[in-house]
N, C-alpha and C positions, 0 to 999 in steps of 0.2 A: 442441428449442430453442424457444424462446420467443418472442415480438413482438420486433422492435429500438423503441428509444424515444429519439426526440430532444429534446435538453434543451439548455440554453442553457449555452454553455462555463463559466461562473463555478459552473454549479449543479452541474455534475460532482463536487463535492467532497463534495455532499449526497445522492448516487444510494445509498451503503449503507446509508442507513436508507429513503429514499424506496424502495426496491426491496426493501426486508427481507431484505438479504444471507443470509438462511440462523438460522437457530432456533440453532443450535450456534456461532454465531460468538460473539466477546467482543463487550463491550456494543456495540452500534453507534452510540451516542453516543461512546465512546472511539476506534471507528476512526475516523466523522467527525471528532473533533478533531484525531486525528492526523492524518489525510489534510488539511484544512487546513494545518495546520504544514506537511508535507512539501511541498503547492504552492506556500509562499512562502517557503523556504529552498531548494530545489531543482527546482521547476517542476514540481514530480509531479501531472500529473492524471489524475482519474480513468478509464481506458478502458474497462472491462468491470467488468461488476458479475453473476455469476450467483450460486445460494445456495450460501455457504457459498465462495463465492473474491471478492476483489475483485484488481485487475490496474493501475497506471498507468503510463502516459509519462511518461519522465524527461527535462525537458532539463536538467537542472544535476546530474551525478550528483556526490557527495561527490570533493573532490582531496584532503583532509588526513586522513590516519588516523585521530587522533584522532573528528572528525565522522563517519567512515564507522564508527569501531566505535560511537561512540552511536547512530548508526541502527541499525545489527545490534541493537543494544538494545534500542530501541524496538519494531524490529519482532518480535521474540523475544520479548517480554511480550506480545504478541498472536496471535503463530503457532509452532507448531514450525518447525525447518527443516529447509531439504531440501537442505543447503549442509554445512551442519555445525558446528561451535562457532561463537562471535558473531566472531574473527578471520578464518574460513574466510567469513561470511557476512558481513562487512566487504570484505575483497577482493575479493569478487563484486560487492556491490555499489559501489565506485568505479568501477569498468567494466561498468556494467550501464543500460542507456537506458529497460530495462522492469523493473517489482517485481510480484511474483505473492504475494500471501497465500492463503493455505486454512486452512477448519477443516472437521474431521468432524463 
């Protein structure tokens, strides 16, 4: 396991490129955009960054289906899942306080 590293709460959104999430991740200019979006529509920041997983704290997780299957979207153009079709990984995530990506 590596250093822990403290960063200034706003900058959390910037740790998967600052950190080089990992060689085999999608661009990490597109997760940072996304993980942006995601902090100021659902409070998603970022909590853990190792290569090749990013992980955040939810405090607004999706109430309306609709939004929660665009997010399965969104996150499914980024990661496989480990949930199952983008309705299965919809429903997870309305009730889900944390979101886990990986790539290999």
């Amino acid at each position: 396991m590596g250093p822990d590293a403290h960063v200034p709460q706003r900058a959390g959104v910037h740790l998967p490129v600052l950190l080089k999430a990992g060689e085999s991740t999608p661009s990490l200019v597109k997760v940072t955009a996304m993980s942006r979006r995601w902090e100021e529509r659902y409070g998603a920041r970022v909590a853990s960054v190792q290569p090749g997983i990013v992980e955040w704290v939810v405090e607004r997780a999706p109430k309306d289906w609709d939004d929660a299957l665009a997010l399965a979207r969104e996150q499914l153009a980024l990661t496989p899942s480990d949930v199952g079709t983008a309705e299965q990984e919809a429903a997870a995530l309305m009730r889900s306080t944390t979101w886990y990506l990986w790539w290999d």
